[in-house]
KOLROBA-195283 format. One line per 10 residues: for each residue x, y, z of C-alpha. Coordinates in pm, 1 decimal. Each point is the difference from the previous one (the first is absolute). Layout:
BEGIN
X,Y,Z; ...
% end
This chain:
BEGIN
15982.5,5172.7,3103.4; 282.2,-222.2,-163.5; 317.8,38.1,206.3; 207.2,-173.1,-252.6; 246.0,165.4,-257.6; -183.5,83.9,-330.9; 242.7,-255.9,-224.2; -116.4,151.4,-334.4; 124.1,382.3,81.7; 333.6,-156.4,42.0
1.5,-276.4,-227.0; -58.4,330.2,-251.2; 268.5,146.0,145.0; 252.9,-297.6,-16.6; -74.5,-44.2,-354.8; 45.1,351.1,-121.9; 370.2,-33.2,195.3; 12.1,-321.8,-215.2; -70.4,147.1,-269.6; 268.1,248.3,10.8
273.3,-189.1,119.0; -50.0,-319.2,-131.1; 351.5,-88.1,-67.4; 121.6,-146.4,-328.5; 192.8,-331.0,63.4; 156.4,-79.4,-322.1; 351.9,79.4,-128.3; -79.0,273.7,-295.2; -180.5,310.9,56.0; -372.0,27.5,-76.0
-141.9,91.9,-301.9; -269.6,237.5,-54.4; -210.8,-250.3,-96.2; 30.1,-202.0,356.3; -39.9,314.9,197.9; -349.8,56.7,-147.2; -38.8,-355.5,59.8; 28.1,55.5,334.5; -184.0,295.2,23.3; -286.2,-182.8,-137.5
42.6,-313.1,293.0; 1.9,279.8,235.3; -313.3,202.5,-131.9; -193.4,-358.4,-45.2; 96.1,-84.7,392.0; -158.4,357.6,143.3; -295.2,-49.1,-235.9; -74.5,-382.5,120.6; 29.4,143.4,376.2; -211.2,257.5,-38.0
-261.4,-215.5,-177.4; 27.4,-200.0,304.9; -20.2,308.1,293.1; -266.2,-18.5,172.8; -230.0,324.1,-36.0; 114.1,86.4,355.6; 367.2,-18.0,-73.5; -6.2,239.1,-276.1; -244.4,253.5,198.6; 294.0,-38.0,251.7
268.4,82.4,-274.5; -218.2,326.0,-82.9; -9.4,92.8,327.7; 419.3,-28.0,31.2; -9.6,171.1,-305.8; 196.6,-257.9,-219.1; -40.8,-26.8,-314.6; 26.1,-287.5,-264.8; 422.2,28.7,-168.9; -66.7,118.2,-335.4
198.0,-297.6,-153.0; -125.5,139.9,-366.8; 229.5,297.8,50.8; 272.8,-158.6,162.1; -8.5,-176.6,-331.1; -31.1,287.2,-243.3; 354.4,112.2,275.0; 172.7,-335.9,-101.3; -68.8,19.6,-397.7; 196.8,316.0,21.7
335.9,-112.9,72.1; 218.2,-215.7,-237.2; 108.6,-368.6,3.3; 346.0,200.9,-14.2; -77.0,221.0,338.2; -164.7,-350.9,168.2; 346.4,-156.0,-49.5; 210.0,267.9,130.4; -223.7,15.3,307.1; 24.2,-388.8,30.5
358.3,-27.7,13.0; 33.7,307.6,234.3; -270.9,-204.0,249.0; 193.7,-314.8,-61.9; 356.2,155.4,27.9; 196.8,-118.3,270.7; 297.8,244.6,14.5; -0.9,344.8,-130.3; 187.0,-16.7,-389.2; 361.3,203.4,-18.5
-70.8,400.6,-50.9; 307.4,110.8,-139.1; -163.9,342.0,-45.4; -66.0,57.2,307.1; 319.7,-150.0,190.0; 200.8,249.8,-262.9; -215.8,239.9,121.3; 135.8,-13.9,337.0; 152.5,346.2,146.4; 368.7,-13.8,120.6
163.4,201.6,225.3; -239.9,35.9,303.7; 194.1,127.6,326.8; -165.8,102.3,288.2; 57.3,409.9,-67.7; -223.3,-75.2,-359.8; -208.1,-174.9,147.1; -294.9,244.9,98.2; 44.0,123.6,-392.1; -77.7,-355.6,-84.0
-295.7,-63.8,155.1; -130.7,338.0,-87.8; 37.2,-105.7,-338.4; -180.0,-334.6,65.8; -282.3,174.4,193.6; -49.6,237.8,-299.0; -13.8,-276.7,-286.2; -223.8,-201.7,207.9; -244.1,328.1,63.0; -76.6,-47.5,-371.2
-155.6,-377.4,52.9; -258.9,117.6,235.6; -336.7,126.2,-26.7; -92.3,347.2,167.5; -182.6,-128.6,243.5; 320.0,-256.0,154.8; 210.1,325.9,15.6; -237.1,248.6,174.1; -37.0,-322.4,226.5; 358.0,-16.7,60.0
71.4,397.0,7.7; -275.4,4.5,277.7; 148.3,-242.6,194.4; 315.5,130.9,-4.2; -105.4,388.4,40.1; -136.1,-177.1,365.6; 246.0,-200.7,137.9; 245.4,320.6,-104.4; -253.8,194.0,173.2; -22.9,-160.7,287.6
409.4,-39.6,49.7; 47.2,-343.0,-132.2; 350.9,-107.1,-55.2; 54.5,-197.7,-342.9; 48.2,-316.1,178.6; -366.6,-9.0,121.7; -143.9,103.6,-352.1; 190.0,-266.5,-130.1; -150.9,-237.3,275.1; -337.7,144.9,-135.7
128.6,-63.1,-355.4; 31.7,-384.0,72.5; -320.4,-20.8,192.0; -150.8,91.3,-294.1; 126.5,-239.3,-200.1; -112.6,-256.2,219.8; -364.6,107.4,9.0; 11.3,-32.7,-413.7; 148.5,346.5,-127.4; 292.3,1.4,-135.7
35.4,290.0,-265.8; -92.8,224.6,310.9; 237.1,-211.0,175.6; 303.4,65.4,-205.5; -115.6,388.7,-17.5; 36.8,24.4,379.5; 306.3,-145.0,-10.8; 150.1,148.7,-277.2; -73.1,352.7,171.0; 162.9,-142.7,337.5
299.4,-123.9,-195.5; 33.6,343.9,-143.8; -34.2,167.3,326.7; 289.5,-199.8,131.8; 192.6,-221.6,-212.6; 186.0,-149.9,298.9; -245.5,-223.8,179.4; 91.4,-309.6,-109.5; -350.4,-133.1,74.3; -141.6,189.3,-219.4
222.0,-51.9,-244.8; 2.0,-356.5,-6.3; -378.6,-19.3,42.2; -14.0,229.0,-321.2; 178.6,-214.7,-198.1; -212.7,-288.9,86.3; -306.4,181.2,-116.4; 201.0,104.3,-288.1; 35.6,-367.2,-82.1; -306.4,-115.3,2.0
-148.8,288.9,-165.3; 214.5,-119.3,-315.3; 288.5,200.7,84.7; 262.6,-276.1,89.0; 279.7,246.1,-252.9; -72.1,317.9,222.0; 16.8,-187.4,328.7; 342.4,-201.0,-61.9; 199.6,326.3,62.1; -139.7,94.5,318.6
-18.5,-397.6,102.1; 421.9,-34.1,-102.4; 86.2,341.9,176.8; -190.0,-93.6,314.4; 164.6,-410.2,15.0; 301.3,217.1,-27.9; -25.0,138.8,270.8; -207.3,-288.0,227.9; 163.7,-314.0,-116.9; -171.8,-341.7,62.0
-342.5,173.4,63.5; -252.2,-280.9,-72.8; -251.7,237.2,-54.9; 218.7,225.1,-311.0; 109.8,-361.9,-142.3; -322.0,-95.8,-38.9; -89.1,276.0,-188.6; 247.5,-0.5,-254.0; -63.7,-279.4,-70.0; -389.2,42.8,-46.4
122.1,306.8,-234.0; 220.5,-198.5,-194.9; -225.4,-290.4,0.6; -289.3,262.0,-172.0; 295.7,96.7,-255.0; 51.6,-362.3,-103.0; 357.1,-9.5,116.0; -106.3,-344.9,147.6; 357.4,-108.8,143.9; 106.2,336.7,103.4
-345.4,31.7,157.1; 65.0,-359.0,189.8; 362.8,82.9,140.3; -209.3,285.4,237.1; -288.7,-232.2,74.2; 308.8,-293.3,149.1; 138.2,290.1,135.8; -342.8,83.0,190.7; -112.9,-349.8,103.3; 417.2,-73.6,112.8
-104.9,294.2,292.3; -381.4,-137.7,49.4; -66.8,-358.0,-155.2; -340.1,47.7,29.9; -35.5,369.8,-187.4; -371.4,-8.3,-92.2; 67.1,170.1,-356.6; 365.8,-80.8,-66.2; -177.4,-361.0,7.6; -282.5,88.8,-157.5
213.0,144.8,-352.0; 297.3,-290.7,14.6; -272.9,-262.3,-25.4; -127.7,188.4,-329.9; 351.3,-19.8,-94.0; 25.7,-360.1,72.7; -319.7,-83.2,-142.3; 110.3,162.3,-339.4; 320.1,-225.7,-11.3; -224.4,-343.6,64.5
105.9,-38.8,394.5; -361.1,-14.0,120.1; 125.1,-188.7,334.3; 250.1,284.8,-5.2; -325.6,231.9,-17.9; -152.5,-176.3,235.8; 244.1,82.9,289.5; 2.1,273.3,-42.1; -294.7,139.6,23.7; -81.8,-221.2,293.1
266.5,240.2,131.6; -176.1,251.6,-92.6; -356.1,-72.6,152.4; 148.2,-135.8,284.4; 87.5,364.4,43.3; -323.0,146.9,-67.5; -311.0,-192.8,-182.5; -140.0,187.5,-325.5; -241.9,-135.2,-219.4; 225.3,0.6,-307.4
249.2,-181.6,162.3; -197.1,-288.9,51.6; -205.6,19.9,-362.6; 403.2,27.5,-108.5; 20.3,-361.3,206.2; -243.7,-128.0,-100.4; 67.3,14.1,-393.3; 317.7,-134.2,52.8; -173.1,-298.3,149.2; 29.6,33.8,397.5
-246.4,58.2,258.9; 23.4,203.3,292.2; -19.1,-149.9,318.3; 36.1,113.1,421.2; 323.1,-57.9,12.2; 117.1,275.5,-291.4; -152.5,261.2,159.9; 40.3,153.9,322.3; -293.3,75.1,247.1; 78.9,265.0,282.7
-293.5,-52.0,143.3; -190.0,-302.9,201.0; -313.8,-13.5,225.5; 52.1,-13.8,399.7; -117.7,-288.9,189.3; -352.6,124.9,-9.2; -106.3,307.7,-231.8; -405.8,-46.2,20.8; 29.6,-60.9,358.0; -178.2,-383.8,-3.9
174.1,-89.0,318.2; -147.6,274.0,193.5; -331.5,-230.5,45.2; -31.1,-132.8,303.2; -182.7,-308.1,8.5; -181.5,-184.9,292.4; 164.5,-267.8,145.7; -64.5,-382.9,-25.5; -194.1,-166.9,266.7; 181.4,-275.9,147.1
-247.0,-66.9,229.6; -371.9,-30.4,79.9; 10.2,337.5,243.5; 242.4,175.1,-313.3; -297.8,-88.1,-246.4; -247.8,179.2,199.7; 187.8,301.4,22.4; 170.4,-5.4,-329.7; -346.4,-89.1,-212.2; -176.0,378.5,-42.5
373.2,142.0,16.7; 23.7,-199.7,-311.9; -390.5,102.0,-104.2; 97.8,302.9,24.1; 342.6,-16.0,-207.4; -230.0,-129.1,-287.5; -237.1,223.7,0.6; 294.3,242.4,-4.1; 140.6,-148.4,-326.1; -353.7,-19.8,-161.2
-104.1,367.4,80.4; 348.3,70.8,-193.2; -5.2,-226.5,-257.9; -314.7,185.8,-77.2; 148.1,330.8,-3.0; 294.2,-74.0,-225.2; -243.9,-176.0,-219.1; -162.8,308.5,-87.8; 352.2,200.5,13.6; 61.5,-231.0,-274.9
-288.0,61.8,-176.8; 93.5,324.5,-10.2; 353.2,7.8,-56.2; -74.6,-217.6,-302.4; -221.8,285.6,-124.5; 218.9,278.7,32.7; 279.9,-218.0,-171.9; -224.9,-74.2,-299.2; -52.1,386.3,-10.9; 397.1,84.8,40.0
41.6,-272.4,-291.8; -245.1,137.7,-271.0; 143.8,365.1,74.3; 352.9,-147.8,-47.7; -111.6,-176.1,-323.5; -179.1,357.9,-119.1; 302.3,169.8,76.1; 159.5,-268.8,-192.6; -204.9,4.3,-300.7; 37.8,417.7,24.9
369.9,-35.4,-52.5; -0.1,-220.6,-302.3; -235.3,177.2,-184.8; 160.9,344.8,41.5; 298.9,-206.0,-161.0; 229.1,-106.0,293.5; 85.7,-344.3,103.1; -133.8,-173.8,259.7; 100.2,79.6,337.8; 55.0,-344.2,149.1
275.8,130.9,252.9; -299.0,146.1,196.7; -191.7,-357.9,23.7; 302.3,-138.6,137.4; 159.2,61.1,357.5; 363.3,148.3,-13.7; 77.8,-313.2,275.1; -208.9,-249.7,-160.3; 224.9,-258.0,-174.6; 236.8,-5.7,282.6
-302.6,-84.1,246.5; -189.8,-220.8,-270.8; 324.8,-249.5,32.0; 32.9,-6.5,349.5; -371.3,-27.0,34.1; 6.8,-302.1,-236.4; 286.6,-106.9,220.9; -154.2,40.1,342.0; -371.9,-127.7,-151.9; 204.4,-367.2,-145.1
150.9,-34.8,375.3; -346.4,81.5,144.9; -212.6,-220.2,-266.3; 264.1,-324.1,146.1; -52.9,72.9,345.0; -394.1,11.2,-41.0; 19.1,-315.5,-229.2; 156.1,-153.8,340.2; -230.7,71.1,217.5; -162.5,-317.8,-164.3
228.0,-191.7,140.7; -37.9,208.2,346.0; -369.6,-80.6,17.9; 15.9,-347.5,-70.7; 220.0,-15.7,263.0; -160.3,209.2,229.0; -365.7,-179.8,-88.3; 170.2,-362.9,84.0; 122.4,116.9,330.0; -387.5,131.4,126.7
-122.0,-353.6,-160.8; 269.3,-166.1,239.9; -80.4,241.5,296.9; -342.0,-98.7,-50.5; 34.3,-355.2,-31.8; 226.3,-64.8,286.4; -156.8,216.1,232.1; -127.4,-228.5,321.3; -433.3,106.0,38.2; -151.4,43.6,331.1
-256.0,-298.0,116.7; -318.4,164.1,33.2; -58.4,-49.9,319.3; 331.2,164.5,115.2; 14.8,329.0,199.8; -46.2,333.8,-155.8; 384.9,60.5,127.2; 125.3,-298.9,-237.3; -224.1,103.2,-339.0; 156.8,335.3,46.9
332.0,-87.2,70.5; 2.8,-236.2,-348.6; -165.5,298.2,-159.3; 282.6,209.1,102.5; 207.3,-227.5,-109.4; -109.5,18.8,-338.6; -21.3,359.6,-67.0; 301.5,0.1,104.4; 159.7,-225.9,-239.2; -235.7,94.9,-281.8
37.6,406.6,57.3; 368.5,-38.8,40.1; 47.9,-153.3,-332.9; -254.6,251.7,-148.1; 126.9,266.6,115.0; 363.4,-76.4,-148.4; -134.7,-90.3,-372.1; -212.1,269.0,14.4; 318.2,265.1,136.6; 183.3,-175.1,-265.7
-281.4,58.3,-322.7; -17.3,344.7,116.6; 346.4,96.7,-4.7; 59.4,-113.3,-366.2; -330.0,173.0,-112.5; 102.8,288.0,208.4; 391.3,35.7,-144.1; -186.6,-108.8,-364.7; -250.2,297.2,50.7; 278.6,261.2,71.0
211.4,-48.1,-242.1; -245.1,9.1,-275.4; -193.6,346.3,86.6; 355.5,140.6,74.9; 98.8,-82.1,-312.7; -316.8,100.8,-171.2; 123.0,351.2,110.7; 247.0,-24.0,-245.7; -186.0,-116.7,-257.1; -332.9,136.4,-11.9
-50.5,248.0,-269.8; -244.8,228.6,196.2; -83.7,37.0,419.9; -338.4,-153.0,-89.3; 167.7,-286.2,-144.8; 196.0,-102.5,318.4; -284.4,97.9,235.0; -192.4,-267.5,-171.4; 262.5,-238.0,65.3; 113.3,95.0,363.0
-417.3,-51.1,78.1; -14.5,-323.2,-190.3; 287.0,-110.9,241.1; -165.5,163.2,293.5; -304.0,-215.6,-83.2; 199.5,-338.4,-48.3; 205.5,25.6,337.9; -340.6,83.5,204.2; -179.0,-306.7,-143.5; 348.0,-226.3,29.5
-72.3,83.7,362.2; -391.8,-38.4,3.2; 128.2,-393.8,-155.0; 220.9,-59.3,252.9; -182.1,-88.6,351.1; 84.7,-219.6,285.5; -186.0,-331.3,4.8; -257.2,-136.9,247.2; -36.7,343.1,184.7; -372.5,41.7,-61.1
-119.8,-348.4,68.0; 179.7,-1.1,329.4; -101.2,345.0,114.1; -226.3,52.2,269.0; 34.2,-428.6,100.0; 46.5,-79.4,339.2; -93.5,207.4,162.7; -54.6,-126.4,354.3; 400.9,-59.3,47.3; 174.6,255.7,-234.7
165.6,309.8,145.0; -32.0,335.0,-223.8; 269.8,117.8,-142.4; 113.2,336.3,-179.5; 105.0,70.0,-342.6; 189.1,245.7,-195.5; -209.7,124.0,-304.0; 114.7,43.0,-345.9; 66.4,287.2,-190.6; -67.4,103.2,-375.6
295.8,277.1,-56.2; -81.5,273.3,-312.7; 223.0,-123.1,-270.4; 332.1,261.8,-120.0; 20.7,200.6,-241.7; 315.3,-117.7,-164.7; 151.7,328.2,-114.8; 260.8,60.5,-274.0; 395.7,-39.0,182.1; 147.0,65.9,-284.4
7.8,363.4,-186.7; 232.3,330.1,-87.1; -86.6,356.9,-56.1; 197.0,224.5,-241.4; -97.6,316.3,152.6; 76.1,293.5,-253.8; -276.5,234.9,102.7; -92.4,71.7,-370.5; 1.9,-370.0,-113.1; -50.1,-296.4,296.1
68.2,-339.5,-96.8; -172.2,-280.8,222.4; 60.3,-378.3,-23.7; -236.9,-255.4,235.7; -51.9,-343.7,-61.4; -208.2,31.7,-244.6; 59.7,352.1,-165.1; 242.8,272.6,-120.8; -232.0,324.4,41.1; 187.0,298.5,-199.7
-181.6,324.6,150.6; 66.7,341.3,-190.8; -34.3,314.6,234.8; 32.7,232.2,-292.4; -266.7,241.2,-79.7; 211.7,248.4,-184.6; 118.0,-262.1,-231.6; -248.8,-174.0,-330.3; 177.5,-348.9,-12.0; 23.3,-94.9,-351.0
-205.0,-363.5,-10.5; 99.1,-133.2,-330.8; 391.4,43.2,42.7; 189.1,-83.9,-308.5; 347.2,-180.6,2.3; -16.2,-235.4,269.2; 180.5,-248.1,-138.5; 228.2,-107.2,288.3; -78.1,-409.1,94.0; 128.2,-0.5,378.7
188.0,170.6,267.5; 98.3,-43.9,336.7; 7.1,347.5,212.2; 145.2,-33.4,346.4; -33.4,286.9,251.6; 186.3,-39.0,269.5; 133.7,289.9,348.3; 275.9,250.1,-60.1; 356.6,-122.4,26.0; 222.0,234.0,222.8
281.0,143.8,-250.2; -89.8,266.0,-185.0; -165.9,4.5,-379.9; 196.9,-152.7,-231.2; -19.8,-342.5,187.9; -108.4,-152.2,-287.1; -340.6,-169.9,-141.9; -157.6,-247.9,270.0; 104.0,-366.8,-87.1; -279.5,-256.5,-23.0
207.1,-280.8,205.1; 37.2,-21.4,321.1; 97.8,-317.0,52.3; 256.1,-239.5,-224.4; -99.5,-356.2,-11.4; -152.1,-229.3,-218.6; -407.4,-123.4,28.4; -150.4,-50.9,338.3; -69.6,-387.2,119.0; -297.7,14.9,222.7
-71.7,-315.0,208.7; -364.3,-66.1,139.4; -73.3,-241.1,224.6; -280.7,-262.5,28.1; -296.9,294.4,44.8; 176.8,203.0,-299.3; 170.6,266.1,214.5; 340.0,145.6,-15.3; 252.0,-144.1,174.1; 292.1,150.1,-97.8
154.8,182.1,-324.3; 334.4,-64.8,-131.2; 186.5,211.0,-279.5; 160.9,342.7,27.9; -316.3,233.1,-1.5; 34.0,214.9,313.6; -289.1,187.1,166.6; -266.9,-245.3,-70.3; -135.8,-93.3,-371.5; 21.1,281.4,-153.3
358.9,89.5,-29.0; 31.9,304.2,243.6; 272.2,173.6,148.7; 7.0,-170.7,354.1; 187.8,-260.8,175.7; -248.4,-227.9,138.7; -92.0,-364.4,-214.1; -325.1,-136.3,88.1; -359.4,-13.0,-190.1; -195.9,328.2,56.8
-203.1,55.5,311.9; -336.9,95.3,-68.6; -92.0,292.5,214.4; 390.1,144.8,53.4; 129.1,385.6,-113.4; 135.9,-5.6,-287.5; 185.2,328.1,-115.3; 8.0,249.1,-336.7; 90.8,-237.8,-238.5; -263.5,-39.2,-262.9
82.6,-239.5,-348.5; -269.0,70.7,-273.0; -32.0,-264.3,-319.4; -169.0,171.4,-281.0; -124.6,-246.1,-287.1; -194.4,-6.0,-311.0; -278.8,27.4,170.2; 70.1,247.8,281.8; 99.6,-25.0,340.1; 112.5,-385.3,35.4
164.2,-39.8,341.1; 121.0,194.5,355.9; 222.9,-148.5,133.5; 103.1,243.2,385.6; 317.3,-62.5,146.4; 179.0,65.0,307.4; 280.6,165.1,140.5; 308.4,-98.8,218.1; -155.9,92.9,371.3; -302.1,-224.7,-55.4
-76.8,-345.7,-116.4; -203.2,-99.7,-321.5; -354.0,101.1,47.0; -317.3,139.7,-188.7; -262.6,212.1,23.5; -77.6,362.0,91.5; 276.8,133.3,-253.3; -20.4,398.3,-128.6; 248.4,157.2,-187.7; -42.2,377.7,30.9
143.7,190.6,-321.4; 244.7,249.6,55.5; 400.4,96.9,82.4; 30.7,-309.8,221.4; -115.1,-260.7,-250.8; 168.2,-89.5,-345.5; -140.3,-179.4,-274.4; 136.0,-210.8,-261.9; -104.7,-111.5,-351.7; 125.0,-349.4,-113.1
-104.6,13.0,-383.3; -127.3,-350.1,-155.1; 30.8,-120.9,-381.7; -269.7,287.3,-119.8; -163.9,-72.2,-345.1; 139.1,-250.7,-263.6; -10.2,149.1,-292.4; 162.8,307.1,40.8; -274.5,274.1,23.8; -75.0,252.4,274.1
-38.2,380.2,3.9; 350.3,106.4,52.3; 130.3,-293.1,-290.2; 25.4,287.8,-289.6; 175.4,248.8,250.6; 347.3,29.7,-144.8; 251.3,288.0,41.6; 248.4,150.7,-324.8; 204.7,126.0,263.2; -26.3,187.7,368.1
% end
């Protein structure tokens, strides 16, 4: 049985992505011509790898049921569109802000007050009814008949309407919410979450009014700046869109998509270290994987300290300093007593080193198998015509913990590398003990042999013993941090139970290396003047579990949203409802949706701001092992901006409250950041927000598409 990763199912796999995405980097659109050019690279590079598969790979890629990519037809696809539609679609891709629609900003209704606006909306919701399929609206109309059935108010289906925009629906989304607006036109929540959606369902024109007559009403409301200016930002009003973002980022410097659109804008005018800033300000905030593509093309790389990590491991997550070790004989008598407690140790860490060698045997099966199904599942997707779902290879926390890993591993790797110098010194002092140490004459008395003999265990063993404590509690600290990490970053649980064993495994044969000297060739000596003595024996503890500190649960009944360390799980609890797979119109980029508890005031108390702190970035200081010692700046409540008191870097393990941040990205679910609230300090772990009256949700919109489409774009009204 191989229990290594078949490379050639996934080196297939790679390519076809390849294939498909390979991007053009050149500074004119490509022809028709090129593009079957590079079909033709890409159908040469599957046919060379399959030439090469070994008969066993491809039985295993007809028993995953993929298939060979048809590159011929994706061909015949390509020859059917025009050097004319391949430039359009170039300059859209390559199009940094959105161009000026004066159609559309003339389009935009006037005369919205608050006793219209129900009629509004309607109007909207009807319009918009004639975009979607019959499936999305008997979706929707189910839904709704439900949560109306079962006493809802509109504020929880409109908390149900943004959950499902989370979990990758948003033309059900907007239905919901459109049907809550209607049902009561004064929650502002709703309101201002509808006009998000609006937005980035290429309505920007039809979500201005509702956007002005709400920051009427709320002035200096981070969250309605923001998303006037991402509406007027997807009209091409550029400098009208950027006076709302500066208005945003004044209240919260470090808005994650205020940021995120002002460094298009800045990039468009040539400031690229202007772009730069700020969307470091804006993945400080919350890490997407656009964002740092985005940095990367305009020439910076991400690194620890522009990004913020809530979480760290405690002092010993796989539980390495549980084992007990015998002690070191510093005697004659201690040798005798220690020698089969130390036997017996061994034996201990062979008989496990054993086990977890066949654990990993098998845990490197399993893996192999989880891979190839991923790849099929892979393969499955591209061929019925969708793109390739990398967000699901990759962790949601997993660039975050990939830098601090890097971090931690670089401090580690120079404290090993020093250990050199630790056994050099270490080996010259047992070379001086040795030398210097005064031998018995022969013909002395048993009582003076053993008394030198003492002597020199006990000058040896007590040096051991300290370089040995020493090695241990580097590898040990080294050990932890890695497999905690790994939790982060491993793509499946397979994954990081290979690595947590392959740690296991280093850290028992560290201490199988690691022995006192001299104990066996002085055990059972003298013994006609040697008193016995007793001796503690050692102890192999079962290694921890290191379990996942750091998650949320958005509870809706219907629809639950969980985040670990390494996943975002969306579950559906809808059997009355046929979800729609293949939705159309989701041309939104990025969002941030914040749900946070119930302010006391009635409900008109406007939408939920993102800030909750004012202050610029956060200066964290580590000390020589790479800990926190301190954080300076304005962010209250720990890192991630909540609505607390306390300063100070979150505590692993401690309450935090019902205040749950949510970055949505190109790719899906990018980042959670949890918060806390006033009566406890910064903490992590253990969070669930349970929909309903008591909770509120917010919608912070981001830039949406670039070019101006999106299934509400040819909505206009005559009059209304």
């Amino acid at each position: 049985m191989k229990y290594y990763f078949k490379l050639p199912v996934m080196l297939l796999f790679a390519a076809t992505v390849h294939a498909q995405k390979k991007p053009v980097t050149k500074d004119k659109p490509p022809t028709q011509k090129e593009m079957q050019q590079m079909m033709k690279e890409a159908e040469g590079m599957i046919g060379e790898m399959m030439k090469e598969m070994s008969p066993e790979d491809k039985k295993t890629m007809d028993s995953l049921g993929i298939k060979t990519p048809d590159m011929k037809n994706a061909s015949k696809i390509i020859s059917g569109v025009s050097n004319k539609q391949l430039a359009t679609a170039w300059e859209d891709e390559n199009r940094i802000v959105p161009k000026k629609d004066a159609a559309r900003i003339a389009a935009i209704p006037k005369g919205l007050t608050s006793a219209r606006m129900e009629t509004y909306i309607a109007m909207i919701h009807k319009k918009y009814m004639g975009t979607l399929s019959p499936e999305t609206i008997d979706a929707g109309q189910k839904l709704y008949d439900l949560f109306t059935a079962k006493g809802k108010k509109p504020a929880e289906k409109g908390l149900l309407a943004s959950l499902l925009w989370m979990s990758g629906k948003p033309e059900l989304a907007l239905f919901l919410m459109g049907r809550s607006c209607t049902d009561d036109a004064r929650n502002t929540d709703n309101l201002s979450n509808y006009a998000a959606m609006l937005t980035m369902q290429g309505g920007q024109h039809l979500a201005i009014p509702i956007l002005m007559h709400l920051n009427e009403r709320f002035p200096k409301n981070s969250t309605l700046l923001n998303n006037l200016g991402q509406a007027w930002f997807g009209l091409g009003e550029i400098e009208k869109a950027r006076i709302y973002l500066d208005g945003a980022i004044a209240i919260y410097p470090l808005h994650p998509q205020a940021n995120l659109t002002k460094a298009l804008i800045q990039e468009n005018k040539g400031d690229k270290k202007g772009a730069v800033e700020s969307l470091k300000k804006s993945i400080k905030h919350a890490y997407t994987q656009e964002k740092e593509e985005k940095l990367q093309q305009l020439g910076y790389k991400l690194t620890r300290k522009d990004i913020r990590v809530p979480f760290k491991p405690g002092s010993d997550p796989m539980g390495l300093g549980k084992t007990r070790r015998p002690d070191y004989p510093l005697s004659v008598a201690q040798a005798n007593a220690l020698l089969p407690l130390w036997e017996q140790f061994n034996k201990g860490c062979d008989d496990k080193i054993r086990k977890l060698q066949k654990e990993l045997s098998e845990a490197t099966e399993k893996y192999a198998r989880s891979m190839n199904n991923m790849a099929a599942q892979g393969m499955a997707v591209i061929q019925n015509g969708g793109a390739a779902p990398t967000y699901k290879l990759t962790p949601i926390f997993m660039k975050k913990a990939t830098l601090l890993s890097r971090q931690q591993k670089s401090y580690h790797e120079d404290r090993i590398e020093k250990l050199k110098d630790l056994f050099k010194a270490f080996t010259d002092d047992v070379a001086t003990i040795r030398k210097n140490h005064p031998q018995a004459v022969p013909e002395a008395p048993c009582a003076t042999h053993l008394e030198r003999a003492n002597a020199l265990l006990a000058q040896l063993n007590n040096r051991k013993k300290k370089y040995d404590e020493e090695v241990l509690k580097i590898y040990r600290q080294f050990y932890n941090d890695m497999a905690y990490w790994a939790m982060y970053t491993s793509t499946n649980e397979e994954m990081f139970n290979m690595i947590c064993i392959e740690f296991e495994l280093h850290w028992l044969q560290k201490n199988r290396e690691l022995q006192p000297l001299d104990m066996s060739s002085y055990a059972g000596q003298f013994a006609g003047c040697i008193n016995k003595e007793a001796a503690q024996p050692g102890k192999l503890a079962e290694f921890d579990k290191i379990a996942c500190d750091y998650r949320s649960t958005v509870d809706m009944g219907l629809i639950k949203i969980e985040t670990n360390c390494n996943y975002t799980t969306t579950t559906y609890d809808l059997n009355i409802v046929k979800f729609v797979e293949k939705e159309r119109g989701v041309s939104y980029i990025g969002s941030t949706v914040k749900l946070a508890p119930e302010l006391k005031g009635g409900g008109n108390i406007g939408p939920v701001e993102v800030e909750g702190s004012l202050g610029a970035d956060v200066n964290i200081n580590l000390d020589e092992k790479n800990n926190i010692t301190d954080w300076n700046g304005n962010i209250k409540a720990g890192v991630e901006g909540g609505i607390g008191t306390k300063v100070g870097p979150v505590d692993v393990g401690a309450t935090v409250s019902q205040t749950i941040e949510i970055e949505i990205g190109s790719n899906g679910i990018g980042d959670v950041n949890t918060t806390s609230a006033a009566q406890v300090s910064a903490g992590v772990g253990g969070q669930k927000i349970s929909a309903g009256s008591e909770k509120r949700v917010s919608l912070i919109s981001g830039h949406g598409s670039r070019n101006g489409t999106g299934v509400l774009s040819g909505i206009t009204f005559s009059s209304w």
